[in-house]
LOLUM-277432 format. One record per residue (C-alpha): x, y, z negated; residue in three letters. Coordinates in steps of 0.2 Angstrom, whole numbers. Each point is the difference from the previous one (the first is absolute). Example, Ala and Ser with C-alpha at 12.3 -4.5 7.8 and 13.67 -1.06 7.14 Angstrom:
<recs>
REC|u|v|w|aa
REC|62|-22|-39|ala
REC|6|17|3|ser
</recs>
This chain:
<recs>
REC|u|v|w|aa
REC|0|0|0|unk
REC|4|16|3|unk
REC|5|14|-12|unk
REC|-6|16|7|unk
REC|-3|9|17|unk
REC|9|16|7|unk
REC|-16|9|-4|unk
REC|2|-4|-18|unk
REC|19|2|1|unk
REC|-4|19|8|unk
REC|-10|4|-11|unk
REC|11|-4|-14|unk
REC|12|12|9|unk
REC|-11|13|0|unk
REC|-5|0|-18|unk
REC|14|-1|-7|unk
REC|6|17|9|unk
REC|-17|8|-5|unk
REC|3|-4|-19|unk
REC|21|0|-3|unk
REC|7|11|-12|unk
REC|18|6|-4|unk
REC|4|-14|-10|unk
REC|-3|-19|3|unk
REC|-6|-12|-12|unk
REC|8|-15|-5|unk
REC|-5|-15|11|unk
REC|-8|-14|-13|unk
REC|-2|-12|16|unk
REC|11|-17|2|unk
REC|13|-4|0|unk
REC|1|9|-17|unk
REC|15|-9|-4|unk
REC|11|11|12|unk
REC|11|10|-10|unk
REC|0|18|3|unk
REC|18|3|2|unk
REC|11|-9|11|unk
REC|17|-2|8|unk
REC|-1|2|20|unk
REC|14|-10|10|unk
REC|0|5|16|unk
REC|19|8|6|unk
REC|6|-9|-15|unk
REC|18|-5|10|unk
REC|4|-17|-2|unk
REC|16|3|-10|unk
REC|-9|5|-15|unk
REC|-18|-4|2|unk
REC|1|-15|-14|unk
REC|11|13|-11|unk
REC|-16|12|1|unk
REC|-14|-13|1|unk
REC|6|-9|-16|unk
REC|4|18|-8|unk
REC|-18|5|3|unk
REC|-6|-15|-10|unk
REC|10|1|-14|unk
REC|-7|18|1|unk
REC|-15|-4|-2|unk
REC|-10|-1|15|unk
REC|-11|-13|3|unk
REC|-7|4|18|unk
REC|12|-4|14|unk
REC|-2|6|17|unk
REC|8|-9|14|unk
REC|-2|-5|23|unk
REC|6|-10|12|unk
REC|5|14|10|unk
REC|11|7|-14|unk
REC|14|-14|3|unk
REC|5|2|-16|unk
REC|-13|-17|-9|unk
REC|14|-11|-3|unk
REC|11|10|-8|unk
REC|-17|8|-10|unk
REC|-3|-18|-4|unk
REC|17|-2|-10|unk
REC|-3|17|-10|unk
REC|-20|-9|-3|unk
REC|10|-14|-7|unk
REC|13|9|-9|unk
REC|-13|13|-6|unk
REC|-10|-15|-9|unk
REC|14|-9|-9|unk
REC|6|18|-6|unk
REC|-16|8|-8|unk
REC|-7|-16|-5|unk
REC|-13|0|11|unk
REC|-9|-15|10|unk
REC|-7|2|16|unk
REC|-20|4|-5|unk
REC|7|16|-6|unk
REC|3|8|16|unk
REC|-9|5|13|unk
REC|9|-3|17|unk
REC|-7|8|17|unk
REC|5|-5|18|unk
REC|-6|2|15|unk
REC|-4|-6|17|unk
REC|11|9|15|unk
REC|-8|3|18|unk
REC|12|0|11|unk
REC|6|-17|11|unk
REC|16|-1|-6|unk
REC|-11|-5|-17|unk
REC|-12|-11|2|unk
REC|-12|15|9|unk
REC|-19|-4|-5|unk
REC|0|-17|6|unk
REC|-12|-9|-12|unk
REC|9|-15|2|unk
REC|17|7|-6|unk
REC|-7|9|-15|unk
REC|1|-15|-10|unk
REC|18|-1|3|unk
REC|4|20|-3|unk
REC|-5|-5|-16|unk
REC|9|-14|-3|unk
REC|15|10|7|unk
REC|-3|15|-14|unk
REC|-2|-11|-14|unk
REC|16|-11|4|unk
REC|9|16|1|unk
REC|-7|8|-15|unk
REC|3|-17|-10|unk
REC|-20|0|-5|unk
REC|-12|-15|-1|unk
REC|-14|15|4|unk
REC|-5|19|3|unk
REC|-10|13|-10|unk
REC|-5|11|16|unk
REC|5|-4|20|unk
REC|-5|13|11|unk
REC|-1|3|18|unk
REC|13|11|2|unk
REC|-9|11|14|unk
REC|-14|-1|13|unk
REC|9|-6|15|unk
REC|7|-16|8|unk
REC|11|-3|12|unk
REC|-6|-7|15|unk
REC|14|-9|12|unk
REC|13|14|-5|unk
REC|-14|15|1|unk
REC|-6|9|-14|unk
REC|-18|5|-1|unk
REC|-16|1|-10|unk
REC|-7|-15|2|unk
REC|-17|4|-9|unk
REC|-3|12|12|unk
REC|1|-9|13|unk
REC|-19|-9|5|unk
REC|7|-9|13|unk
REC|8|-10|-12|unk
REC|-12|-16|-5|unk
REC|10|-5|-14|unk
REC|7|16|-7|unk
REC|18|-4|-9|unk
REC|-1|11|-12|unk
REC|-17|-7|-7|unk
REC|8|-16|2|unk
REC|15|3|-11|unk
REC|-12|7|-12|unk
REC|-12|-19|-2|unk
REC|20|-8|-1|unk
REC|3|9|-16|unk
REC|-18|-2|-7|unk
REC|5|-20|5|unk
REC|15|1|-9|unk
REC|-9|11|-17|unk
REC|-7|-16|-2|unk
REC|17|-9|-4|unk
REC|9|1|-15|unk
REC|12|13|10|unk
REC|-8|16|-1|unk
REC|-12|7|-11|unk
REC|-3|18|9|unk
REC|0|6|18|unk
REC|-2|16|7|unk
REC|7|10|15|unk
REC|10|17|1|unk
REC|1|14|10|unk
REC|-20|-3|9|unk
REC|-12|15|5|unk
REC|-14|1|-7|unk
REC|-8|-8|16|unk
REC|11|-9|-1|unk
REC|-2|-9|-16|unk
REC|-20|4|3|unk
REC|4|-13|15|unk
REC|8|-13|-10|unk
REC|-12|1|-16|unk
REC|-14|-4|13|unk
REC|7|-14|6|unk
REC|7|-8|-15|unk
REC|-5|-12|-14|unk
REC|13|7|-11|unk
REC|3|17|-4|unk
REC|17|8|-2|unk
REC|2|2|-17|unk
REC|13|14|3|unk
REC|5|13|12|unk
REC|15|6|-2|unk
REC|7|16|12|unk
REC|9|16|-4|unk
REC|-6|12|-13|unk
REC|9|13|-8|unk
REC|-1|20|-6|unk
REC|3|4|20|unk
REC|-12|-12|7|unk
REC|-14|-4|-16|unk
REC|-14|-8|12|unk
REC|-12|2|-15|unk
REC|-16|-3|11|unk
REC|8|-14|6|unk
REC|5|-7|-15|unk
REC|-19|4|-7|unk
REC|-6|-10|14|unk
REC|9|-15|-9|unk
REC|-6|3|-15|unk
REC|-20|-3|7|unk
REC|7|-13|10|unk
REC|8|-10|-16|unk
REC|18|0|9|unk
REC|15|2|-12|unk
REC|14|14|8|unk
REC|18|-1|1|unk
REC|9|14|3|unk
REC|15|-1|10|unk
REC|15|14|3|unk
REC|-6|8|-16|unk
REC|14|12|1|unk
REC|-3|5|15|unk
REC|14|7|14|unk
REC|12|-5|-14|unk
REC|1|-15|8|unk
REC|14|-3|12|unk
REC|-7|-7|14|unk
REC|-10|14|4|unk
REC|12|13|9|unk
REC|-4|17|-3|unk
REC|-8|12|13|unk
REC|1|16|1|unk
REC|-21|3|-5|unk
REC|2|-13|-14|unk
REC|-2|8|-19|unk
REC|14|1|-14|unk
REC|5|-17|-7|unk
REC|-16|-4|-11|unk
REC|12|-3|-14|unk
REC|8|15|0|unk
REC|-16|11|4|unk
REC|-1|14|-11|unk
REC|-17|-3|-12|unk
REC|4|-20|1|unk
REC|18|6|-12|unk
REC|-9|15|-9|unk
REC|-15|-13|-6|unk
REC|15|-14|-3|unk
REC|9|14|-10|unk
REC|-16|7|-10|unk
REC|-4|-21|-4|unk
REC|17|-7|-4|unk
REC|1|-11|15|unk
REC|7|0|17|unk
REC|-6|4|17|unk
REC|-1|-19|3|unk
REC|-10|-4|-13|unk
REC|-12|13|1|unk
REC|-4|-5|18|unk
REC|-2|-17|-5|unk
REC|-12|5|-16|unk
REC|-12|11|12|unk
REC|-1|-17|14|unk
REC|-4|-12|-16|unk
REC|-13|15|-7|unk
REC|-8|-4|16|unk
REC|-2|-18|-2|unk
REC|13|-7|12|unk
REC|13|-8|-4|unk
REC|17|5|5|unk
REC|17|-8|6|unk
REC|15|10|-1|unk
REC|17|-7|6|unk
REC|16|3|-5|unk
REC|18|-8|1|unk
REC|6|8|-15|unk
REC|-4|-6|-18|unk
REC|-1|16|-7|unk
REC|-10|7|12|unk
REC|-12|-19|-2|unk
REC|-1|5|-18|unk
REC|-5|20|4|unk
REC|-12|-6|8|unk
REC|-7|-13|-11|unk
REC|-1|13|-11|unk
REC|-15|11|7|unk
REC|-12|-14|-13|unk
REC|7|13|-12|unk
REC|-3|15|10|unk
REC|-15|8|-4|unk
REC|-10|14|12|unk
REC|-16|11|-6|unk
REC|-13|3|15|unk
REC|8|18|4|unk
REC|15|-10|5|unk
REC|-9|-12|9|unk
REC|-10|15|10|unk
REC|17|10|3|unk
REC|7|-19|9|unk
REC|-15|0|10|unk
REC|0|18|8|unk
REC|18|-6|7|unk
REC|-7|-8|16|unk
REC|-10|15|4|unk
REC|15|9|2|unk
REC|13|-15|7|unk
REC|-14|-14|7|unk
REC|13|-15|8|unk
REC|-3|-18|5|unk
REC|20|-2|1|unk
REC|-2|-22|4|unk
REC|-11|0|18|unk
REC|9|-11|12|unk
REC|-15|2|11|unk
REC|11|6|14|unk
REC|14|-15|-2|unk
REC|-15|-13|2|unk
REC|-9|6|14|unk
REC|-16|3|-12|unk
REC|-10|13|-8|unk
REC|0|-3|-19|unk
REC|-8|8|-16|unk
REC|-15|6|12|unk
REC|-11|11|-9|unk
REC|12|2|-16|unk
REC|10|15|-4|unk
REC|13|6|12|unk
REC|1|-15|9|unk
</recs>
């Protein structure tokens, strides 16, 4: 049977556009367990990545946030395991993420391969199961060409719904206990939730002072889809090259350091207490203990609603989607979603 229609979907939308506010509300939907706070992996180098990984455990983060794409799960693995033995931990007291690449050289959205991506990802990450897989965007790669395949009608079988039912196949195992896609429009994910018999239990896409998508987000919310916020530091990442229209590094913005000055925290943690104010969960990286322990430290930072206002007037002033690689796929992504 099937869950709900575009109609329904659309109308979701649009309520929750008509009735957001400045701040978010806590999302109280499953998977609860989901900690708020995790450690991101993605351009963790492989030199160091089990260093970091196994650092961040013995930090205290519990929510571990990793892809195939990342070519780093081996090495993420080791610091899993090293991590565990370290803090004393077992393996039910983690969350791990993974997620399901598009592209041909991985598996595209073949169904019949999606039951060995996953065996790949959990040999490499040394795990008998995952929390949360996702589908890491909404393409597939078609004999070497990128494109949308849910757009495409001509298509009787459509690959990317077909991946989908493979992972709602394989929730059933003992190897995943979440699934949920990345990086969808909201036709997009209109599309798939009408065609499904599992819905995604997160989303998870890029949020942050420069790019809040709170509509979007409080279309979740109605929907009962838990958020994860990637690049929550924004342009401070290195993989997105400056331009010459692009703001100020977020983490050296002006009010981001004079509200970390007037709380007692940094400019990290304060943009990490604003995206858990708004009931995401967040997944910072770093290679660097210290800065893994800064950053684990924003569960101590505390911000009033003026700060949490004064955060949110940044993206009328400097509005950026800085991770679109709309034009490297051939595709047009984030229709209908801020600066896309």
């Amino acid at each position: 049977m099937k869950l709900i229609g575009n109609l329904w979907f659309l109308t979701a939308v649009a309520g929750a556009a008509l009735g957001s506010g400045d701040l978010q509300q806590p999302l109280t939907t499953q998977p609860s367990t989901i900690p708020s706070l995790g450690f991101g992996t993605w351009n963790l180098d492989k030199s160091n990545a089990s260093e970091a990984v196994s650092a961040a455990l013995q930090a205290g983060y519990r929510h571990l946030d990793c892809a195939t794409v990342y070519g780093n799960q081996k090495e993420v693995g080791k610091g899993i395991a090293d991590g565990l033995k370290k803090a004393g931990l077992n393996r039910s007291d983690i969350w791990v993420t993974s997620k399901l690449w598009n592209d041909h050289r991985f598996y595209s959205h073949d169904p019949a391969l999606v039951p060995e991506a996953l065996d790949d990802t959990l040999s490499d990450l040394g795990l008998d199961y995952l929390d949360l897989w996702l589908m890491h965007w909404p393409v597939a790669s078609s004999q070497g060409k990128t494109k949308l395949d849910y757009l495409d009608t001509s298509i009787a079988e459509i690959l990317f719904r077909q991946a989908w039912h493979a992972m709602e196949k394989l929730h059933e195992t003992d190897k995943l206990r979440n699934i949920g896609v990345s990086n969808f429009s909201p036709v997009q994910l209109g599309d798939l939730i009408a065609n499904c018999n599992i819905k995604p239990a997160v989303h998870q896409f890029e949020a942050h002072p420069y790019l809040p998508q709170s509509q979007w987000i409080n279309s979740h919310v109605i929907l009962g889809i838990q958020v994860t916020a990637y690049s929550p530091f924004a342009n401070t990442n290195p993989t997105y090259k400056p331009g010459d229209d692009d703001p100020p590094l977020l983490l050296t913005n002006t009010d981001l350091l004079a509200i970390a000055a007037e709380r007692g925290c940094t400019a990290a943690q304060v943009a990490l207490v604003w995206g858990m104010s708004r009931g995401t969960s967040v997944i910072p990286k770093s290679s660097h203990v210290d800065h893994i322990k800064e950053n684990f430290g924003a569960l101590d930072c505390k911000l009033d609603y003026e700060d949490l206002d004064r955060i949110d007037d940044l993206s009328k002033k400097y509005l950026k989607r800085f991770n679109n690689p709309s034009k490297g796929y051939g595709v047009k992504l984030f229709e209908g979603l801020e600066d896309s």
